[in-house]
TORTIMI-849633 format. One record per residue: x, y, z of N, C-alpha, C, CB in turn. Coordinates in Angstrom, 2 decimals, always signed. Atoms other than C-alpha are relative to their C-alpha. Glycine has a CB too. Layout:
N
<rec n_east="X" n_north="Y" n_up="Z" ca_east="X" ca_north="Y" ca_up="Z" c_east="X" c_north="Y" c_up="Z" cb_east="X" cb_north="Y" cb_up="Z"/>
...
//
This chain:
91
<rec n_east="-0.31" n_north="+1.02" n_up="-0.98" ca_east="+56.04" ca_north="+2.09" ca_up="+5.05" c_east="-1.16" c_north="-0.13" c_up="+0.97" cb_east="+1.31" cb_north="+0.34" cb_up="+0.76"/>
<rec n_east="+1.08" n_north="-0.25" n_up="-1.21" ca_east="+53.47" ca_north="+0.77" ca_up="+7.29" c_east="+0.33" c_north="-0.09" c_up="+1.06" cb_east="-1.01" cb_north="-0.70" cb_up="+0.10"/>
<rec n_east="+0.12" n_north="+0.64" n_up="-1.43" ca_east="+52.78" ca_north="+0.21" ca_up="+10.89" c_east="+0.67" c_north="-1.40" c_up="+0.26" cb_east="-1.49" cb_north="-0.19" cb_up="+0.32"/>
<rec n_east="+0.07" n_north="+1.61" n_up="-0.47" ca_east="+54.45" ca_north="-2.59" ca_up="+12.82" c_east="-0.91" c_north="-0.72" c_up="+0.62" cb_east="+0.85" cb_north="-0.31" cb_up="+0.76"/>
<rec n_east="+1.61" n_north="+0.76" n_up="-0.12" ca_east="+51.91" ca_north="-5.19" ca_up="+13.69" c_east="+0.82" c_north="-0.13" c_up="+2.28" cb_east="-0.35" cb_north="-2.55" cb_up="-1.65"/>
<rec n_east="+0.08" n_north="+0.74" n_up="-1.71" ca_east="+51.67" ca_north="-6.21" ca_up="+17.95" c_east="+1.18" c_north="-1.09" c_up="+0.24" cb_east="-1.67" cb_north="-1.02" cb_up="+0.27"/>
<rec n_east="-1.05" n_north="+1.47" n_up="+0.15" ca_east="+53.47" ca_north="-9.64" ca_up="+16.73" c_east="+1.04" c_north="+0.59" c_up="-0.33" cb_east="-0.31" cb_north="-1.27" cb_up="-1.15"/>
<rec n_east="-1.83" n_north="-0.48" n_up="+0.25" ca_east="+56.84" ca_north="-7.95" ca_up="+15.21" c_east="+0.14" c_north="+1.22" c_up="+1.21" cb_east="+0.45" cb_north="+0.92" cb_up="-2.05"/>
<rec n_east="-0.06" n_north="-0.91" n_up="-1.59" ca_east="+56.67" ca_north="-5.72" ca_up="+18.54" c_east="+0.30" c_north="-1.53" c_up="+1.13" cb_east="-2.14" cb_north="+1.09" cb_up="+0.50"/>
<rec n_east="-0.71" n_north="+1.33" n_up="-0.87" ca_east="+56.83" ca_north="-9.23" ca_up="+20.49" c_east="+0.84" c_north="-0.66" c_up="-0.51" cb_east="-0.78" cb_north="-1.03" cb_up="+0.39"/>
<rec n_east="-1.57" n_north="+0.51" n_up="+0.65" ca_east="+59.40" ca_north="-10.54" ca_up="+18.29" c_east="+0.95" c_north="+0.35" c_up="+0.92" cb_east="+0.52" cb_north="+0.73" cb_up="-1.48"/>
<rec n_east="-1.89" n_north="-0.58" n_up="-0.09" ca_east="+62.00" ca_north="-8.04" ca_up="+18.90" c_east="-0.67" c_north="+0.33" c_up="+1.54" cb_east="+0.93" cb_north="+1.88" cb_up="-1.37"/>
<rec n_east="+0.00" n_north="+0.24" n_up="-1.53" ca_east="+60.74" ca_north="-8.21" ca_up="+23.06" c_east="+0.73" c_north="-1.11" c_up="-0.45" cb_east="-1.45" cb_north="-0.18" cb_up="+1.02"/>
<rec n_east="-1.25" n_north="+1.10" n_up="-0.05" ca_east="+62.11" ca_north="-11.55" ca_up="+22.90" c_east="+0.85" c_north="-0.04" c_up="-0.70" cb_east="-0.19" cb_north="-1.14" cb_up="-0.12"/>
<rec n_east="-1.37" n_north="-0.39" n_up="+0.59" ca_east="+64.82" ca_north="-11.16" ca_up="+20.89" c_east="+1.37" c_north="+0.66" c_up="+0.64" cb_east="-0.33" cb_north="+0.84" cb_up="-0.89"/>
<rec n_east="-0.38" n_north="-0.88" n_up="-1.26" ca_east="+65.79" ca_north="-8.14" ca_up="+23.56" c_east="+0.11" c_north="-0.98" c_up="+0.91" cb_east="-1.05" cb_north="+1.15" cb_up="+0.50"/>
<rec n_east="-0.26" n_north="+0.50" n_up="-1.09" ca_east="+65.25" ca_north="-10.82" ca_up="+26.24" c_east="+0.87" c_north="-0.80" c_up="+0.35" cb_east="-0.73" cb_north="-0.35" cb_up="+0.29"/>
<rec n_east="-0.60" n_north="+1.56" n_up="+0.73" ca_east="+67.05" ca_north="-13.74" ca_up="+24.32" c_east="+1.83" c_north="+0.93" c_up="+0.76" cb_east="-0.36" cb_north="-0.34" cb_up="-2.83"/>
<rec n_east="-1.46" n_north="-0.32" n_up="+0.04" ca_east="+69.82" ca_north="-11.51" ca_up="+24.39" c_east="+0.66" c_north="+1.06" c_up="+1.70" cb_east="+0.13" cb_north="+1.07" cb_up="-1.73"/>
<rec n_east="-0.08" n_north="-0.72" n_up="-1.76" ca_east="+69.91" ca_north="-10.01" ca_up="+28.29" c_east="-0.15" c_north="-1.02" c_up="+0.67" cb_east="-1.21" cb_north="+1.15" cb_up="+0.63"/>
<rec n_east="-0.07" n_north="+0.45" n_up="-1.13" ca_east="+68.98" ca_north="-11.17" ca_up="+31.29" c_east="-1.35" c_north="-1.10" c_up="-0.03" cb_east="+0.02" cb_north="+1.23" cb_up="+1.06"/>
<rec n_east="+0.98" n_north="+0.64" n_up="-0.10" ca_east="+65.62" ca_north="-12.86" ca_up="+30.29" c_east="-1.03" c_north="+0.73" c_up="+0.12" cb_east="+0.08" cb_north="-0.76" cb_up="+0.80"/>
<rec n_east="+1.12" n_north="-0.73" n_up="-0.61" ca_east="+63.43" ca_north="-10.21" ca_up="+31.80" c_east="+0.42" c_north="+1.41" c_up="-0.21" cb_east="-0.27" cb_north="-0.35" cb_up="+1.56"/>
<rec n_east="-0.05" n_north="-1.49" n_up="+0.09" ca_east="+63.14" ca_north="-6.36" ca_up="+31.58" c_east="-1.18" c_north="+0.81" c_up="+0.61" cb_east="+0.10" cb_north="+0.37" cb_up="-1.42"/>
<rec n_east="+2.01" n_north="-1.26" n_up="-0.16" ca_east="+60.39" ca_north="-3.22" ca_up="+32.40" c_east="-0.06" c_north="+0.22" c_up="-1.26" cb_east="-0.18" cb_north="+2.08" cb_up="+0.99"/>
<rec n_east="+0.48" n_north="-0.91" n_up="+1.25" ca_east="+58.61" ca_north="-1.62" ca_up="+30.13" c_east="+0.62" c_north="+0.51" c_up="-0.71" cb_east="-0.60" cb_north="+0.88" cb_up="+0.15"/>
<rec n_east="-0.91" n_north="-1.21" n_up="+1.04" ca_east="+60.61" ca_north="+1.15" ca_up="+29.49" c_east="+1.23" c_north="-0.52" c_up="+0.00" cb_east="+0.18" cb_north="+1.71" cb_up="+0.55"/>
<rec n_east="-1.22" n_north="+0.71" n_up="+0.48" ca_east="+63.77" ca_north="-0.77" ca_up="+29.30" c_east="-0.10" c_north="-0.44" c_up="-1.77" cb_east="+0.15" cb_north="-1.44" cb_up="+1.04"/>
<rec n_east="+0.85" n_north="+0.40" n_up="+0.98" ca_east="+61.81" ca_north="-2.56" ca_up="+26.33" c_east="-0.15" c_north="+1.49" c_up="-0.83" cb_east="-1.44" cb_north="-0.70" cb_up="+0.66"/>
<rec n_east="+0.20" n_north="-1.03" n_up="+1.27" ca_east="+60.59" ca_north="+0.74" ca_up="+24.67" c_east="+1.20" c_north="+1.12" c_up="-0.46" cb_east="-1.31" cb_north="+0.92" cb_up="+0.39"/>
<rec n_east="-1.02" n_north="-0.75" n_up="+0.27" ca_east="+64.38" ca_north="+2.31" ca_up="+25.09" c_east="+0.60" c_north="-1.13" c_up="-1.12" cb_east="+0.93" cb_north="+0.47" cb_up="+1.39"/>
<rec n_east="-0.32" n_north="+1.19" n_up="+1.06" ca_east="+65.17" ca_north="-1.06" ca_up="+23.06" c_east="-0.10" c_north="-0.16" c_up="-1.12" cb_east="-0.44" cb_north="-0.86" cb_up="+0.10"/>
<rec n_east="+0.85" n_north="+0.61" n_up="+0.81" ca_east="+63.08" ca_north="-1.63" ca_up="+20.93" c_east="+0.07" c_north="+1.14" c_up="-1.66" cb_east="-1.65" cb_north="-0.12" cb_up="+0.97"/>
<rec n_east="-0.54" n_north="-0.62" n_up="+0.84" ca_east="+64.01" ca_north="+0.94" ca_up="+18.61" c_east="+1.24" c_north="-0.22" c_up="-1.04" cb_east="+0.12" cb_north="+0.75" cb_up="+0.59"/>
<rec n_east="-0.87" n_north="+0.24" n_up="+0.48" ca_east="+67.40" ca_north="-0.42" ca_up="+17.85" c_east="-0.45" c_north="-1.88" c_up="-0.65" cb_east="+1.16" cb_north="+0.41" cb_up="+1.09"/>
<rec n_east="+0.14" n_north="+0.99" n_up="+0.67" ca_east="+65.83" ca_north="-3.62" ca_up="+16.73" c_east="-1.47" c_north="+0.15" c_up="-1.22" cb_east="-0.04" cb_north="-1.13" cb_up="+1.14"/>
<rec n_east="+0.46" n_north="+0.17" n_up="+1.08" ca_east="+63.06" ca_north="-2.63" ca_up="+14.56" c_east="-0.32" c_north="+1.32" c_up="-0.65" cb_east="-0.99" cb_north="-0.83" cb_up="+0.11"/>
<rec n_east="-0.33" n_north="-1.70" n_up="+1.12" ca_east="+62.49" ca_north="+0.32" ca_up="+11.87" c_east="-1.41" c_north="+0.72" c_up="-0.19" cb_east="+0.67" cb_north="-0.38" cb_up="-2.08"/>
<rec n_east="+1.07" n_north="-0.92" n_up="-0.25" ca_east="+59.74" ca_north="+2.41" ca_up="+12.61" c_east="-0.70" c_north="+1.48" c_up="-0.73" cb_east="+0.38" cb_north="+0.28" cb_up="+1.06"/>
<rec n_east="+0.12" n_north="-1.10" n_up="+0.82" ca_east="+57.49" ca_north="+4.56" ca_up="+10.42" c_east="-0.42" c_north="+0.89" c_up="+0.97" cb_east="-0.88" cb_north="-0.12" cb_up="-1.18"/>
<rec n_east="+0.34" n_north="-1.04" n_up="-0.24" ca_east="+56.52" ca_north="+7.70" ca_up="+10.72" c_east="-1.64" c_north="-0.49" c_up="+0.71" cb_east="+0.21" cb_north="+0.93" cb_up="-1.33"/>
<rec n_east="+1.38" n_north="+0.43" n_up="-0.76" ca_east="+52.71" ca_north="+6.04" ca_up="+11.51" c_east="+0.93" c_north="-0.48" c_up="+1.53" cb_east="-1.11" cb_north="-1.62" cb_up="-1.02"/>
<rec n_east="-0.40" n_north="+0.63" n_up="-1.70" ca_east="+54.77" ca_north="+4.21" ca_up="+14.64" c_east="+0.19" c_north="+0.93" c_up="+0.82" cb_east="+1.35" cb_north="-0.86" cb_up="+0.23"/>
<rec n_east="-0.52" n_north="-0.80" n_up="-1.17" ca_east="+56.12" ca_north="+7.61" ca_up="+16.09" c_east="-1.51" c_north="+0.90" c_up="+0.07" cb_east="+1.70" cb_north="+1.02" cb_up="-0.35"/>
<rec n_east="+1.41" n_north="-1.47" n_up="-0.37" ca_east="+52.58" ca_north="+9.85" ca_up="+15.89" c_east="-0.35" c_north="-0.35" c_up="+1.40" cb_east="-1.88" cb_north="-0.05" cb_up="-1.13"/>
<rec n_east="+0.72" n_north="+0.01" n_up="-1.58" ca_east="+51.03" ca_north="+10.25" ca_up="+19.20" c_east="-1.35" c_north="-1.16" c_up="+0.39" cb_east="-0.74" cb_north="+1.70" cb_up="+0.21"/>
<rec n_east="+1.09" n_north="+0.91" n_up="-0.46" ca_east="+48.62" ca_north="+7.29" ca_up="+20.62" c_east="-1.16" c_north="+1.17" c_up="+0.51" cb_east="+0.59" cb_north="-1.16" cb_up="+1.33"/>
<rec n_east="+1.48" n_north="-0.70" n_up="-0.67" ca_east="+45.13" ca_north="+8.80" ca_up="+20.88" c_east="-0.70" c_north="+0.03" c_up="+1.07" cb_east="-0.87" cb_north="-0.27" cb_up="-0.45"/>
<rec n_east="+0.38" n_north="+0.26" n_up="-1.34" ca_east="+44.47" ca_north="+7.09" ca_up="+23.88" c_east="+0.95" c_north="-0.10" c_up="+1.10" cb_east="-0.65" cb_north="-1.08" cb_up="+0.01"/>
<rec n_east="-0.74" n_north="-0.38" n_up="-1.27" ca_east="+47.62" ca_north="+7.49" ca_up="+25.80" c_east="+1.11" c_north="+1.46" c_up="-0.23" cb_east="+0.94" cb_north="-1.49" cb_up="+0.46"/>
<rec n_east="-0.76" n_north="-1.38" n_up="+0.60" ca_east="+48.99" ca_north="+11.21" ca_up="+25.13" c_east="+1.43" c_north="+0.02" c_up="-0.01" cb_east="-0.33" cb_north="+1.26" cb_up="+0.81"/>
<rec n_east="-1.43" n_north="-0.55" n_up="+0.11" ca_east="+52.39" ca_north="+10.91" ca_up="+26.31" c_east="+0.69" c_north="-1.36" c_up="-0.79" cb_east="+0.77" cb_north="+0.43" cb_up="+1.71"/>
<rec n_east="-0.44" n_north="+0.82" n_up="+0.99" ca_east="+53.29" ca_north="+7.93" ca_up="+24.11" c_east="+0.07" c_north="-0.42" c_up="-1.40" cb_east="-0.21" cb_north="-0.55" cb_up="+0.26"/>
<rec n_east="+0.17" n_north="+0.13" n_up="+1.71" ca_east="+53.83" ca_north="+6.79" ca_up="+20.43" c_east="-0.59" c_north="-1.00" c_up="-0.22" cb_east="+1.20" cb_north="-0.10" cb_up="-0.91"/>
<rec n_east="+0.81" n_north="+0.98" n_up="+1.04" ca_east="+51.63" ca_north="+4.59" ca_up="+18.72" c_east="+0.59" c_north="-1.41" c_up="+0.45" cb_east="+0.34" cb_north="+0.36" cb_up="-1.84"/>
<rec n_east="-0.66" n_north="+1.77" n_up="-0.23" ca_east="+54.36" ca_north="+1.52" ca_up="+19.02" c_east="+0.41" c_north="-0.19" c_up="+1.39" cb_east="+1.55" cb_north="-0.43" cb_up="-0.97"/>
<rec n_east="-0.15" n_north="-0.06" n_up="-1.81" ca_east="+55.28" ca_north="+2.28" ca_up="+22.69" c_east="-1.65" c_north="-0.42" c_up="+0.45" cb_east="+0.52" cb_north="+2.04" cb_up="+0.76"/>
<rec n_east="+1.38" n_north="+0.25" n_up="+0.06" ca_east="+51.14" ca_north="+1.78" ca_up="+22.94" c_east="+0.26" c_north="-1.55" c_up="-0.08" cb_east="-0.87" cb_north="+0.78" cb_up="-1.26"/>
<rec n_east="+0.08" n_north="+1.64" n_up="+0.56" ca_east="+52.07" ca_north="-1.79" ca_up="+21.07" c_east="+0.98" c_north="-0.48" c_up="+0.66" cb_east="+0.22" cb_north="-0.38" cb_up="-1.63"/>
<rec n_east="-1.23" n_north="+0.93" n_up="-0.86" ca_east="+54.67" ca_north="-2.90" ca_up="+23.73" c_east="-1.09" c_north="-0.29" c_up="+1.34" cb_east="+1.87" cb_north="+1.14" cb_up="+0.56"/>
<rec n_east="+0.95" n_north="+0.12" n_up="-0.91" ca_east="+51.88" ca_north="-2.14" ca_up="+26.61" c_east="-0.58" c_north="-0.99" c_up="-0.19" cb_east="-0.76" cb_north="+0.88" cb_up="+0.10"/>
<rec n_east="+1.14" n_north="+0.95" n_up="+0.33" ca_east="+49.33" ca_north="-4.08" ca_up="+24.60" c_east="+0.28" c_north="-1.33" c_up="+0.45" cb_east="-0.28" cb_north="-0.06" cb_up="-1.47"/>
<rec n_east="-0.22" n_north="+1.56" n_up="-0.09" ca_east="+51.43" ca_north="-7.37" ca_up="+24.81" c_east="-0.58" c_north="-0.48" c_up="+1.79" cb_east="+2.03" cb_north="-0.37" cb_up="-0.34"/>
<rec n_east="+1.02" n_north="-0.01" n_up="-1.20" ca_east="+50.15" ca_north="-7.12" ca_up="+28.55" c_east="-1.36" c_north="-0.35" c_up="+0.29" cb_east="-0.09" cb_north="+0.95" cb_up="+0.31"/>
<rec n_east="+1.75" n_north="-0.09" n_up="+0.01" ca_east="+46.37" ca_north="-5.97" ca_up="+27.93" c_east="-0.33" c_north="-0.86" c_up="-0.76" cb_east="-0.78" cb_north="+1.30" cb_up="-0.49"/>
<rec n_east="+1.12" n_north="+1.28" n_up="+0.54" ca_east="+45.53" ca_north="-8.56" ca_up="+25.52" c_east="+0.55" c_north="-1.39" c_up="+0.00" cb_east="-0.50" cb_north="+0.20" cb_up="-1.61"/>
<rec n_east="-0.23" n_north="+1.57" n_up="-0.24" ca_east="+47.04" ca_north="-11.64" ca_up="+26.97" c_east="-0.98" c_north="-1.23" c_up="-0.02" cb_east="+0.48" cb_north="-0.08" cb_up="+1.20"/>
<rec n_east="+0.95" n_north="+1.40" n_up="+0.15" ca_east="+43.94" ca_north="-13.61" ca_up="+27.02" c_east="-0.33" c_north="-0.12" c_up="-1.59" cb_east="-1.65" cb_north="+0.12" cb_up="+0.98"/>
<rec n_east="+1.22" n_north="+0.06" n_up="+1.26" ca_east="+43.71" ca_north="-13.32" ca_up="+23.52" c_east="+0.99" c_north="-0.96" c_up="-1.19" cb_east="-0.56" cb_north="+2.06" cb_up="-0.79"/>
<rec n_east="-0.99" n_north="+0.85" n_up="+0.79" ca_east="+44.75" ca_north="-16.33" ca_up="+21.07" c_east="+0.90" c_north="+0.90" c_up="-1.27" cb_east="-0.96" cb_north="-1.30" cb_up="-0.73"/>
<rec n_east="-1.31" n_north="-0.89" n_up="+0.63" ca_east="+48.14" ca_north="-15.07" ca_up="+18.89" c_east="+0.74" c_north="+0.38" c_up="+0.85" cb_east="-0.23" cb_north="+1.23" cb_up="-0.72"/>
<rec n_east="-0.65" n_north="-0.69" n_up="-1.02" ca_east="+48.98" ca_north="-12.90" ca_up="+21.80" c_east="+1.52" c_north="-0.73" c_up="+0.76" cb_east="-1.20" cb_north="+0.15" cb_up="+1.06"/>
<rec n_east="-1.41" n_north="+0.56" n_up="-0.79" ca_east="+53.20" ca_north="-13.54" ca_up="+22.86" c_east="-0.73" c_north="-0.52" c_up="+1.47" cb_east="+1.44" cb_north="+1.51" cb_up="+0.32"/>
<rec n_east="+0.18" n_north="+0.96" n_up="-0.72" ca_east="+51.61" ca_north="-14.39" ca_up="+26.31" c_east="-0.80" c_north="-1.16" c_up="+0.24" cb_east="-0.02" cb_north="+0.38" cb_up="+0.59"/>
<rec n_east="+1.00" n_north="+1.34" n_up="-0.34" ca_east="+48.57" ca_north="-16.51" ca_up="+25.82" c_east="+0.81" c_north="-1.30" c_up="-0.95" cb_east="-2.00" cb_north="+0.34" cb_up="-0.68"/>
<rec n_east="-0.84" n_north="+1.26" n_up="+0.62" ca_east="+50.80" ca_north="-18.61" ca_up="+23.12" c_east="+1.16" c_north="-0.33" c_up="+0.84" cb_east="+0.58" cb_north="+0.28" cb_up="-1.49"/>
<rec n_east="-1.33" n_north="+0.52" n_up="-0.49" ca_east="+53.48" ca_north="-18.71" ca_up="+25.88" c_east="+1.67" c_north="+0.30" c_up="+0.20" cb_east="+0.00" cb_north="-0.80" cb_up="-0.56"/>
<rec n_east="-1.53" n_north="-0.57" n_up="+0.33" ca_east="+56.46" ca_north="-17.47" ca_up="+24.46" c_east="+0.49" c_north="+1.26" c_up="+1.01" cb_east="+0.04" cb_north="+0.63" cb_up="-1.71"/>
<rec n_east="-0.41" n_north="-1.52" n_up="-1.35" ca_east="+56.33" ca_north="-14.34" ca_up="+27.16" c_east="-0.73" c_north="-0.01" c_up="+0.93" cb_east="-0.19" cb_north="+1.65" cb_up="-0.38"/>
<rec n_east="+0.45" n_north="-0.12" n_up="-1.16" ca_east="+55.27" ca_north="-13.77" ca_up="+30.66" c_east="-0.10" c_north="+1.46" c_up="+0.39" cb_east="+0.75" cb_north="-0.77" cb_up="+0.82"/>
<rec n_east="-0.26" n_north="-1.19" n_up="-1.05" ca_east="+54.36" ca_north="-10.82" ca_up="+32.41" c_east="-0.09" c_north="-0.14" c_up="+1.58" cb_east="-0.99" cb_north="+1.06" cb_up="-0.30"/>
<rec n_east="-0.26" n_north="+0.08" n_up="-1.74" ca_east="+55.79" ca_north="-10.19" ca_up="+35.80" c_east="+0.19" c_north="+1.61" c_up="+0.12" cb_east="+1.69" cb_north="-1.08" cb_up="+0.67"/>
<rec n_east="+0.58" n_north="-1.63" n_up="-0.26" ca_east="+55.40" ca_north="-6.67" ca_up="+37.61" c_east="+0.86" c_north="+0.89" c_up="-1.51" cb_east="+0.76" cb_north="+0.83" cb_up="+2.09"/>
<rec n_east="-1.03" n_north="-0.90" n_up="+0.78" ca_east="+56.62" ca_north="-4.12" ca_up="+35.23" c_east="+0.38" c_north="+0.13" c_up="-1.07" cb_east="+0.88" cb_north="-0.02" cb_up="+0.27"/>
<rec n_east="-0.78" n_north="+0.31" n_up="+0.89" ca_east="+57.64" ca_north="-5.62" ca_up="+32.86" c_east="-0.71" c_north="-1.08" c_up="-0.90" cb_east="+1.23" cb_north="-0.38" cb_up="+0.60"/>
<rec n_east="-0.05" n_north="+1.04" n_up="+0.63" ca_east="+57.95" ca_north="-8.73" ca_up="+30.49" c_east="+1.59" c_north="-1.53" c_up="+0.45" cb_east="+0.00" cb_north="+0.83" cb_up="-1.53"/>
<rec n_east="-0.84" n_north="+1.14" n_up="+0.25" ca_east="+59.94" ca_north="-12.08" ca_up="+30.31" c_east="-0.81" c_north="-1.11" c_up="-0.65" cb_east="+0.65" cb_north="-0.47" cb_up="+1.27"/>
<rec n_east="-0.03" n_north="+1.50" n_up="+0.38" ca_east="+60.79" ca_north="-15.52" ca_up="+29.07" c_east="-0.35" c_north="-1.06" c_up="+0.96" cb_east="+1.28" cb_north="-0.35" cb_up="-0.40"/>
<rec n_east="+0.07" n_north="+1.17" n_up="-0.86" ca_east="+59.05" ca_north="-18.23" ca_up="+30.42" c_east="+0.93" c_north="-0.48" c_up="+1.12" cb_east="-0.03" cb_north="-0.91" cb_up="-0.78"/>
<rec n_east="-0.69" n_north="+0.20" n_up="-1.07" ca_east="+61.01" ca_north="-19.46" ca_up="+33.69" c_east="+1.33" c_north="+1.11" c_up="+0.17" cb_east="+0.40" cb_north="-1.47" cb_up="-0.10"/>
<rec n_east="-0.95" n_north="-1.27" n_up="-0.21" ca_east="+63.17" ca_north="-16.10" ca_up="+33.77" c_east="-1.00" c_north="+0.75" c_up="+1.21" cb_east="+0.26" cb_north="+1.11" cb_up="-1.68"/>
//
């Protein structure tokens, strides 16, 4: 099984949001995000560059750090970041 990609990590964020309040934190999101998608063994190893996290917890951050970048859930729109967290456009 491989890795989930950045994009099926922003899926199931909005999906999570679709189905709440609109908005969440982080770790709301990475307590989530588990029950919506199926995670290999590559997703749970340890991120090299952030010790106390897993690999796909790493790929929930990212949707943040690479917002300027075309694909990216926020530069296409579909998600916002506000402190903390994530949301849906006007949430």
């Amino acid at each position: 099984m491989s890795r989930v990609t950045e994009d099926e990590v922003a899926r199931a964020v909005e999906a999570i949001l679709k189905a709440g309040a609109g908005r969440a934190t982080i770790q709301d999101l990475i307590k989530e995000i588990p029950n919506h998608l199926t995670l290999s063994e590559e997703d749970l190893k340890q991120s090299e560059t952030r010790p106390n996290e897993a690999v796909w917890e790493q790929q929930v951050r990212n949707i943040t750090s690479h917002k300027a970048s075309p694909g990216n859930a926020i530069y296409e729109g579909w998600l916002v970041a506000i402190p903390g967290g994530l949301a849906l456009p006007g949430k």
